[in-house]
C-alpha positions as CSV (number, residue, x, y, z in Angstrom):
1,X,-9.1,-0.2,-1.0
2,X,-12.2,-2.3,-0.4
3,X,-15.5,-2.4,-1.8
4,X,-14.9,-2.4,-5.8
5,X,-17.5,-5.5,-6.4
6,X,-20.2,-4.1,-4.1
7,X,-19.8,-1.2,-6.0
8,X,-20.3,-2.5,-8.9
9,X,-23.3,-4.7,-8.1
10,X,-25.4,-2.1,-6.4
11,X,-25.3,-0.4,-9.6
12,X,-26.0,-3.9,-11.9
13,X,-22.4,-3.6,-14.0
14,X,-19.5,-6.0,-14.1
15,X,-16.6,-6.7,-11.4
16,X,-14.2,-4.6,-14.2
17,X,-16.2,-1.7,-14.1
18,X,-15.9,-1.5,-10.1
19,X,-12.2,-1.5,-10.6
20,X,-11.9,0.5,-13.3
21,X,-13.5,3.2,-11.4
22,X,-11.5,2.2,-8.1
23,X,-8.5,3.0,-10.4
24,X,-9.9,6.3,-10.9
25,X,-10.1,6.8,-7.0
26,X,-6.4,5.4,-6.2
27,X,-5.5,8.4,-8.9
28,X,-7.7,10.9,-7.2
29,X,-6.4,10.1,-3.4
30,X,-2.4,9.9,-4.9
31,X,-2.9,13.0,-5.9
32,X,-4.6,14.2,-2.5
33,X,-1.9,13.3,-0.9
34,X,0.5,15.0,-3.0
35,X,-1.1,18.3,-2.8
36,X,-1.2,18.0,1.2
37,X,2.1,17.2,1.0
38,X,1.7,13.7,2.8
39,X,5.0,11.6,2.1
40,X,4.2,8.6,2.2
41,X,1.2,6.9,0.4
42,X,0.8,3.0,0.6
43,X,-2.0,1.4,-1.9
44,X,-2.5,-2.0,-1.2
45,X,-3.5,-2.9,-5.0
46,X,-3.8,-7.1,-5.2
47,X,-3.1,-9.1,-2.5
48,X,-1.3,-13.2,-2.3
49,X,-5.2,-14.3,-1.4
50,X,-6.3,-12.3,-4.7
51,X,-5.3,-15.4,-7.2
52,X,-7.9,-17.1,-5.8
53,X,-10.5,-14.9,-7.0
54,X,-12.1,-15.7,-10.5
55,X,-9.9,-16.2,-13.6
56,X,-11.4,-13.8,-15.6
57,X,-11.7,-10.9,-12.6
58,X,-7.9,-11.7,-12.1
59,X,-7.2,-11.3,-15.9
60,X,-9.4,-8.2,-15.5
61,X,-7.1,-6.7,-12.6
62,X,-3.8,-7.6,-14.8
63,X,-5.0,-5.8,-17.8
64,X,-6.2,-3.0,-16.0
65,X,-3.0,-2.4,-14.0
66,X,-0.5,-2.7,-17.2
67,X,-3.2,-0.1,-18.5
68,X,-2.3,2.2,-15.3
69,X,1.0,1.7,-15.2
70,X,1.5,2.5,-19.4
71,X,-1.2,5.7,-19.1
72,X,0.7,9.0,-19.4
73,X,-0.5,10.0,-16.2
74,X,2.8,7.9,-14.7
75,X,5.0,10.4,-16.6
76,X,2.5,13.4,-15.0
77,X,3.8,12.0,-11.6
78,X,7.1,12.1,-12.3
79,X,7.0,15.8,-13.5
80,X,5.2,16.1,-10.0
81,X,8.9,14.8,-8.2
82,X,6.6,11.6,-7.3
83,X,8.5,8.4,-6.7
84,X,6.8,4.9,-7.2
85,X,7.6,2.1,-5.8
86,X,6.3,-1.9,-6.0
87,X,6.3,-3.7,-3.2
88,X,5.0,-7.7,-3.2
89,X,6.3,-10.9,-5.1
90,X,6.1,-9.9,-8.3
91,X,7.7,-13.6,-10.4
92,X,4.1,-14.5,-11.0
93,X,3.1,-11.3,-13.3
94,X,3.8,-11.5,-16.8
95,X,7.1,-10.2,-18.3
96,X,5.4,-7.2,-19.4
97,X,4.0,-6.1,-16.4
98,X,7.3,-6.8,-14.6
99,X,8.5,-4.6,-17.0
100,X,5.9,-2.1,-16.3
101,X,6.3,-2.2,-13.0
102,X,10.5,-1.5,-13.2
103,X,10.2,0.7,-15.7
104,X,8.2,3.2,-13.7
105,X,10.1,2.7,-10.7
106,X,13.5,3.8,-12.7
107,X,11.6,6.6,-14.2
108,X,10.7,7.8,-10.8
109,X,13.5,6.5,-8.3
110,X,15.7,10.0,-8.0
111,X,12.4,11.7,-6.9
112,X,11.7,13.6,-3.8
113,X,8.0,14.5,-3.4
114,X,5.5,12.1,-2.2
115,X,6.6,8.5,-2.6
116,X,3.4,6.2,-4.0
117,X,3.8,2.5,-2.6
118,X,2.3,-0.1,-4.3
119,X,1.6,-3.9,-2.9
120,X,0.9,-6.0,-5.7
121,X,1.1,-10.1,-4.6
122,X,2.0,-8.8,-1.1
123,X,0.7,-10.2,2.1
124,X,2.1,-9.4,5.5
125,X,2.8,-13.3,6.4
126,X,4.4,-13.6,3.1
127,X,6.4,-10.5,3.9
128,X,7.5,-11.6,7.4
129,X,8.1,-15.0,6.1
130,X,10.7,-13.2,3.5
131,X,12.2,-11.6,6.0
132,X,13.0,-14.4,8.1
133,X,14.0,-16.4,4.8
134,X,17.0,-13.7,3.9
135,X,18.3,-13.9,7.4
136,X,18.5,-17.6,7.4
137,X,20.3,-17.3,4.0
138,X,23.0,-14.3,5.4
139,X,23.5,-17.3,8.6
140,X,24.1,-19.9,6.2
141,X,26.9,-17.4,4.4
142,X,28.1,-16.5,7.5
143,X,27.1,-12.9,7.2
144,X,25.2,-13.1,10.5
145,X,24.8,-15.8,13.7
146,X,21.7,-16.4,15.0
147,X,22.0,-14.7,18.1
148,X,22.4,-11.5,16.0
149,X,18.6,-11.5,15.2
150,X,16.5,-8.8,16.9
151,X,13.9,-6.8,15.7
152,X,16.0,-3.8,14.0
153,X,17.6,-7.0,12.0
154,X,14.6,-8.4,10.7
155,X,13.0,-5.2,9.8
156,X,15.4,-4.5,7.7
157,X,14.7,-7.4,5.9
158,X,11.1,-6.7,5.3
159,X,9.3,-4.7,2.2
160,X,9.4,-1.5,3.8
161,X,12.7,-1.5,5.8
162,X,13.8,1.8,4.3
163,X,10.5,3.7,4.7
164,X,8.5,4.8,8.0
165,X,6.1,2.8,9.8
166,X,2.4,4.1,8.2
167,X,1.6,6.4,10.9
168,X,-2.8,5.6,9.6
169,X,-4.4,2.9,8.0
170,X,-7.4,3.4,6.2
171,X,-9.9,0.9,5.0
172,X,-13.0,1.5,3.6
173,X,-16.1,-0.5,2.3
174,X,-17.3,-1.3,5.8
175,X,-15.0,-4.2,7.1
176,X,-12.5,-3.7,10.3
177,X,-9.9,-6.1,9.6
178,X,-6.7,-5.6,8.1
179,X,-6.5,-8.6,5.9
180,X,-2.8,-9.5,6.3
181,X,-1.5,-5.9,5.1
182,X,2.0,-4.7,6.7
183,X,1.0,-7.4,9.6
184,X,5.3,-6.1,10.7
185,X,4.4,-2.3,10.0
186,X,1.5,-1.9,11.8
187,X,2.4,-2.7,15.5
188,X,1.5,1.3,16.3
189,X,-0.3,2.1,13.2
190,X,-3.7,4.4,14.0
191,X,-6.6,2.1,12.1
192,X,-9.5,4.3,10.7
193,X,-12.5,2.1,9.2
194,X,-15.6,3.7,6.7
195,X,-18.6,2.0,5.3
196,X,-17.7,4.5,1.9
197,X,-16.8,1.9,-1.1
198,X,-13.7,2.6,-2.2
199,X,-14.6,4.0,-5.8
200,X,-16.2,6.8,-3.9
201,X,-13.4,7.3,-1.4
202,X,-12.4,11.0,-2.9
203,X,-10.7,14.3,-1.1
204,X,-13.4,14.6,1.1
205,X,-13.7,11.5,2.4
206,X,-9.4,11.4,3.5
207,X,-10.1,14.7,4.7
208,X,-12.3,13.2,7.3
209,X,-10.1,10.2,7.8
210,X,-7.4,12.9,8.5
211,X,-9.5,14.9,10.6
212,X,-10.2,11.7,13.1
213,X,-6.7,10.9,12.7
214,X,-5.7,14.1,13.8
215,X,-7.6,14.1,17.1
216,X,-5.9,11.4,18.6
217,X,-3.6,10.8,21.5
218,X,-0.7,8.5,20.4
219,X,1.3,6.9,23.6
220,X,3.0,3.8,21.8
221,X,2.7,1.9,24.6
222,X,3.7,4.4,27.3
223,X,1.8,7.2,29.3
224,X,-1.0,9.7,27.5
225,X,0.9,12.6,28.2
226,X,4.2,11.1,26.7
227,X,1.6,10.5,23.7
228,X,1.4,13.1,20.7
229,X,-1.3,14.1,18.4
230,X,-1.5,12.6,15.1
231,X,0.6,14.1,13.1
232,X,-0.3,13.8,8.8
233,X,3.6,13.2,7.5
234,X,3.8,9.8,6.7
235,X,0.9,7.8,4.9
């Protein structure tokens, strides 16, 4: 969800007020994706490299968040059978946005519909580097022996072990990189890049990132015509 700042400036107001309104988007596409019945919805919301952005943007970004999280509009999406769930390393938020953060994923956790992913202090390295870290600790119990690892062992070590590969990734504000997001997840992952600034990334503009989506052949490595089409179920 790139772009917030340049958003901001081109319209001479404060850092806050670009995510603020990029806030406002994240709600708008969550409940996009709800209403075209897309499963899986990943938001990648602050990032391991976003401490090192100003103090007072970062204490910006924590205020707003606990804001989000202790808006009504969390019990809305649990009337809606939404599920939410925080993904990242979350010791260095405060207690109450710890909180926060659990208490919305127990609200939610027996929900069905359309489950809304959050990385908060995630980074893929960070991720992988988990995963690798809770293997070694299951050898050194002698839960597992090395030779045991493989890649079906140390994905299910990783953030997302329980959930689908994200079958598109979409970035806006004009930069094609992924900046160390589900680095593990994204081996086959469809990448779909906009100049649009995130705060006016709405229903139309994932439309058209569906649309693209949709038209492609995916062969995961083997043959075009052992590829599909893209299929929208998992986000």
């Amino acid at each position: 969800m790139d772009g917030n700042n340049r958003w901001a400036r081109a319209r001479k107001q404060a850092s806050k007020a670009g995510h603020r309104k990029g806030a406002e988007a994240a709600r708008e596409i969550a409940r996009a994706c709800i209403s075209r019945n897309i499963k899986y919805l990943t938001l990648f919301a602050f990032s391991s490299e976003n401490w090192m952005r100003p103090s007072k943007e970062v204490q910006s970004l924590m205020a707003l968040f606990l804001s989000v999280l202790k808006r009504s509009e969390i019990r809305q999406f649990h009337e809606n059978n939404v599920r939410l769930k925080f993904i990242g390393k979350r010791s260095d938020f405060s207690p109450k946005l710890q909180a926060a953060m659990s208490d919305a994923e127990e609200l939610t956790a027996a929900n069905t519909g359309t489950t809304v992913i959050v990385a908060a202090d995630y980074g893929g390295r960070w991720d992988i580097t988990e995963a690798a870290r809770q293997f070694a600790e299951a050898v050194e119990k002698g839960e597992a022996k090395p030779e045991m690892l493989d890649v079906d062992r140390l994905h299910s070590y990783t953030s997302l072990a329980q959930y689908p590969d994200p079958d598109l990734c979409i970035r806006t504000g004009g930069e094609h990189r992924i900046s160390n997001f589900l680095l593990w997840q994204f081996a086959y992952t469809e990448l779909y890049f906009t100049d649009c600034y995130w705060p006016d990334f709405d229903a139309a503009e994932l439309d058209k990132a569906i649309t693209d989506y949709a038209g492609r052949q995916r062969r995961y490595g083997g043959h075009e015509e052992a590829g599909e089409a893209g299929e929208v179920a998992d986000g």
